[in-house]
C-alpha positions in Angstrom: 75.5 153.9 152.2 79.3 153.6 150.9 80.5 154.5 147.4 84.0 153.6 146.1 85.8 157.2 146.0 88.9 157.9 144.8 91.8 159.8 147.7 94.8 161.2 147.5 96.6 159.7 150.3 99.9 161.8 150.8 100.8 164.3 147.7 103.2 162.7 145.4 103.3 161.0 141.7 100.1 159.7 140.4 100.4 156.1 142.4 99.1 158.4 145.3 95.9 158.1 143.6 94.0 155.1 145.8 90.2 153.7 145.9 88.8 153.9 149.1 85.4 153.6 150.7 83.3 156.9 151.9 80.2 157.5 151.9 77.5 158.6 149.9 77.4 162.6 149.7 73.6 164.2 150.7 72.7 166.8 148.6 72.0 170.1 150.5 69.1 171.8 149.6 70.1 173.9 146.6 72.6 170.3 145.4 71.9 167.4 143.5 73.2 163.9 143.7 74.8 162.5 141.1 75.0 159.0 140.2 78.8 159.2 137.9 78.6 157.7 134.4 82.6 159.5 134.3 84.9 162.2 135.3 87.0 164.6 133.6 90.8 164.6 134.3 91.8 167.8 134.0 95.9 169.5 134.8 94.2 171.1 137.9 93.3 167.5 139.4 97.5 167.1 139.2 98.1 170.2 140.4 96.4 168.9 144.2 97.5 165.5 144.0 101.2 166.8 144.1 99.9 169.2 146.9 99.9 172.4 145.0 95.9 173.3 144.8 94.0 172.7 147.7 90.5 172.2 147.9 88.7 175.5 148.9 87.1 175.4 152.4 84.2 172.7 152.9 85.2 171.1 150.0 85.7 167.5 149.5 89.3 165.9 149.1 88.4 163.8 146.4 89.5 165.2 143.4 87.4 165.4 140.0 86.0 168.9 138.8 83.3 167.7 136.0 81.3 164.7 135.8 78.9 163.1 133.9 75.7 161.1 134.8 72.5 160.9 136.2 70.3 162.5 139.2 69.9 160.2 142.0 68.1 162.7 144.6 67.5 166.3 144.6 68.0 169.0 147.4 64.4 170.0 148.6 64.9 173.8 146.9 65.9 171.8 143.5 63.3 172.6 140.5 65.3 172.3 137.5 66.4 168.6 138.0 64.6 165.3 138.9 65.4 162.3 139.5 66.4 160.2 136.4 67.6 163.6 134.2 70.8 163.0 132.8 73.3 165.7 133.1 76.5 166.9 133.4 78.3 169.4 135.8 81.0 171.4 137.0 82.2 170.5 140.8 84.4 172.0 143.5 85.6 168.7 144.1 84.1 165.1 144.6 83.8 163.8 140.9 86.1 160.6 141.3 83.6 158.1 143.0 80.6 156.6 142.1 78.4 159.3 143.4 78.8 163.4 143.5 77.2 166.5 144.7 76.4 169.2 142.1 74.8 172.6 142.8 71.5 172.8 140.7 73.2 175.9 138.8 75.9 174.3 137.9 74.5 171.7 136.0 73.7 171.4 132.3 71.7 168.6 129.9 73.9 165.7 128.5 74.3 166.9 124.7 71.2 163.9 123.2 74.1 163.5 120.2 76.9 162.6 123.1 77.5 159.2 124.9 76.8 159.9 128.4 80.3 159.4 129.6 81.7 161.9 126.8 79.5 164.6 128.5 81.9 164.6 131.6 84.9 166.1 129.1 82.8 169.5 128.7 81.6 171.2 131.7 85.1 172.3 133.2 87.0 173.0 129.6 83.5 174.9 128.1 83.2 177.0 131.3 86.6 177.8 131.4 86.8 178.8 127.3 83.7 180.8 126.8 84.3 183.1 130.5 87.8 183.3 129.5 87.9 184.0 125.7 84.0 185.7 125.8 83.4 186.9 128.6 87.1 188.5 130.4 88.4 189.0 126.5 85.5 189.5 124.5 86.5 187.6 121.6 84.7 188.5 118.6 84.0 187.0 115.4 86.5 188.1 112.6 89.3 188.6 114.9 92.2 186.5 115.2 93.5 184.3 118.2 96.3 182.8 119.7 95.6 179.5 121.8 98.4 177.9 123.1 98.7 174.2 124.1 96.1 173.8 121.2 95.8 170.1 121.5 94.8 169.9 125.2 91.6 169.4 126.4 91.4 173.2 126.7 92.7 174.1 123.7 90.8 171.4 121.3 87.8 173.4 123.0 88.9 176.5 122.5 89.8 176.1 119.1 86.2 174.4 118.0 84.3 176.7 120.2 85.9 180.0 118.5 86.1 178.9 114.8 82.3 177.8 115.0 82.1 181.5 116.4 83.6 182.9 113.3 87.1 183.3 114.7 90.3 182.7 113.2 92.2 180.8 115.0 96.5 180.0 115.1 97.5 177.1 117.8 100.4 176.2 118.9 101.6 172.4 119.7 104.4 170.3 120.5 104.7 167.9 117.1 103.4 168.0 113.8 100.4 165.2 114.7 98.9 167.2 117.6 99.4 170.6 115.0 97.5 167.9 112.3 94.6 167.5 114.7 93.9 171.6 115.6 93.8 172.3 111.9 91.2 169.4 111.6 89.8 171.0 114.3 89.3 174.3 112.7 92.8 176.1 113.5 93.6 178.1 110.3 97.5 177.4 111.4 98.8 175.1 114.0 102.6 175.9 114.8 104.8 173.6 115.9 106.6 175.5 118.6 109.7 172.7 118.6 110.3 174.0 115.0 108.9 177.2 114.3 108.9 180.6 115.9 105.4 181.0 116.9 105.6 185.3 117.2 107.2 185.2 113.7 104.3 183.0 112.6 101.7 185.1 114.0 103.1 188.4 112.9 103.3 186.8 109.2 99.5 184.8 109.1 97.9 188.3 110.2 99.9 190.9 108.8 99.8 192.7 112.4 99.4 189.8 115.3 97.0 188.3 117.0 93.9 190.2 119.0 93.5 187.5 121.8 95.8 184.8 123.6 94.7 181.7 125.9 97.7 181.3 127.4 98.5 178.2 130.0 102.1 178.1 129.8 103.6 180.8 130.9 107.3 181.4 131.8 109.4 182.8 128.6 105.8 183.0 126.4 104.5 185.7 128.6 107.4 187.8 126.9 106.7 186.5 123.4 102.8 186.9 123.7 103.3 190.6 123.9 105.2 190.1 120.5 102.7 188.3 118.8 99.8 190.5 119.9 98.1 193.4 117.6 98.1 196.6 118.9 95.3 196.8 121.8 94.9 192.9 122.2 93.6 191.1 125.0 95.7 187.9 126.5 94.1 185.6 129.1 96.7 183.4 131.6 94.6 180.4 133.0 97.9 178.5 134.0 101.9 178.3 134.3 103.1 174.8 132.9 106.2 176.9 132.4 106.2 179.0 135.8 104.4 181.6 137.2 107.3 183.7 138.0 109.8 185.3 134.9 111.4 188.7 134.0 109.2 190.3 131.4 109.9 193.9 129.9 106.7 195.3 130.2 107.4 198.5 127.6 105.4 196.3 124.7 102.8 196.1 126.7 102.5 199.9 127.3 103.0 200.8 123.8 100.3 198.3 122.3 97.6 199.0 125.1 97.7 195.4 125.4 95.1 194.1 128.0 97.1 191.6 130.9 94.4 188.9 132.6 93.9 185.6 133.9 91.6 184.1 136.1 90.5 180.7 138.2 87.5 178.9 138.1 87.5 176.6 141.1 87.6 179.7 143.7 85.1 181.9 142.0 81.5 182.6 144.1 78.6 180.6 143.1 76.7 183.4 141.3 79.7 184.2 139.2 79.5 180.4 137.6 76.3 180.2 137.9 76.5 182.9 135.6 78.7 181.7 133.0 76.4 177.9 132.9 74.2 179.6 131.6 76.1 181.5 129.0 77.8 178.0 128.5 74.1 176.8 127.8 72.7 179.4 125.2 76.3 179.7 123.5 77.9 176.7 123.6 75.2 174.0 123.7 73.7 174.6 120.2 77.0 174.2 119.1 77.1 170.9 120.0 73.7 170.1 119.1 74.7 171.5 115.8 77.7 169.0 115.7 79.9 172.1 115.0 81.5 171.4 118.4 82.3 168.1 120.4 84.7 166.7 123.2 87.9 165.1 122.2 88.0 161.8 124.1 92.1 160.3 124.2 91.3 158.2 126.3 89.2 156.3 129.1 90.3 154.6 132.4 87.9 152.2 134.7 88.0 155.0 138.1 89.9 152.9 139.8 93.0 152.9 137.5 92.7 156.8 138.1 96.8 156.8 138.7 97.3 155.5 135.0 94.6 158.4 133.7 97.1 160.9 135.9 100.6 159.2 134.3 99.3 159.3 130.5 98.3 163.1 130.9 101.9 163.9 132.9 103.1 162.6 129.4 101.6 165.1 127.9 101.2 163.1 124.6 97.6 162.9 124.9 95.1 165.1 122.3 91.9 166.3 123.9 90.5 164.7 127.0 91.1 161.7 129.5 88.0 160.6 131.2 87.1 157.7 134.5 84.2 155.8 133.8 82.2 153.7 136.3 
């Protein structure tokens, strides 16, 4: 059995992007198959169609870290799925066809208050939020953070997730509509970096900076996060849109006790998501249920105009998420 997949066919601009025919994936024994209602887009699905993030090992070279949908066949270890559940999921790869292979663990139920295809935006944005901001920073209710790129799939998560905590929140964005939308969201302040200084900013809303930063952009704001931080804070680097390499004086950093981290999703073991699904689930879910928390859909794209999904979010003009549907 054949499925229309989406392949990268040399790394280059988005017109790389190109349906083709595979197969049908069989689940392995722990796995379930997936029959795609949609896909999450996300910057890391770029990233490997320019050639920059391979697929680990034994995965797949069809893109797509997150779908939607429902279970076609189960492994024969599977007990928490059966055929006809609908569900979403975080994937090492595989997500832009018609069918996909999920580990049972790494699945969670479609939201009931969600259209089925809107469930594909959460698994890969929620997982990476809640290990990044709860679990490596312990973000706690009542303190203040910084999220960067705050109108990005990411960061409209990250900015609903934490005010629904009881965080206060301060984005930064590129224009004054996208800063509109995070304060809709929740965000206390949204900056617009293009005209404000976002360390001043902080430094003035708090009275003594920020406690915790999500940080994708790297480059020149590694430097200014120390700035904006409160003594002892905690910031979190999940990308580099501005580089990965820059000269940083590292005194601040000393002197504030600041905490430097930053991690991947896609390479972590098994157990390790595994672990934060289910913290996703207790934490995150009833949020959601609650209506306190949703995705922000931009955009949706038949799968196989995936090169126009990958154009629009190179613009960077998009707010929230850009999803394929089948």
């Amino acid at each position: 059995m054949t499925q229309t997949s989406i392949e990268i066919t040399e790394p280059g601009a988005p017109e790389v992007l190109q349906a083709t025919s595979r197969p049908v994936p069989e689940p392995a024994a722990t796995q379930v198959l997936i029959k795609v209602a949609a896909a999450g887009i996300n910057r890391p699905d770029v990233f490997q169609r320019m050639g920059f993030y391979p697929p680990p090992p034994g995965v797949t070279d069809i893109p797509g870290l997150e779908v939607s949908g429902t279970v076609a066949a189960v492994g024969e270890a599977v007990t928490a799925w059966a055929i006809g559940d609908q569900v979403c999921a975080l994937l090492a790869g595989g997500g832009y066809a018609e069918y996909a292979v999920a580990e049972e663990s790494l699945c969670l139920p479609a939201p009931d208050n969600l259209p089925l295809e809107h469930a594909a935006a959460l698994p890969e944005t929620c997982f990476t939020v809640w290990h990044n901001l709860f679990e490596r920073a312990e973000l706690k209710a009542g303190e203040w953070l910084l999220v960067h790129g705050g109108a990005s799939g990411i960061g409209t998560t990250a900015i609903q997730m934490a005010s629904a905590m009881g965080v206060n929140v301060i984005a930064t964005a590129g224009n004054d509509e996208k800063c509109a939308v995070c304060e809709d969201l929740g965000a206390t302040k949204a900056i617009n970096y293009n005209q404000q200084d976002f360390v001043a900013a902080c430094q003035e809303i708090t009275g003594s900076g920020v406690n915790v930063v999500l940080d994708m952009v790297g480059g020149d704001y590694v430097q200014k996060n120390f700035a904006a931080c409160a003594p002892r804070a905690r910031i979190v680097n999940i990308a580099f849109l501005r580089g990965s390499k820059t000269e940083v004086d590292l005194m601040p950093l000393m002197l504030k006790q600041l905490v430097l981290t930053g991690s991947t999703l896609r390479a972590q073991p098994l157990e390790n998501k595994a672990r934060i699904a289910a913290g996703v689930k207790d934490q995150v879910w009833p949020l959601i249920a609650s209506g306190q928390f949703k995705p922000i859909i931009h955009s949706s794209f038949p799968l196989a105009e995936a090169s126009k999904g990958h154009a629009l979010m190179e613009t960077n003009q998009h707010i929230g998420k850009i999803i394929l549907e089948n």
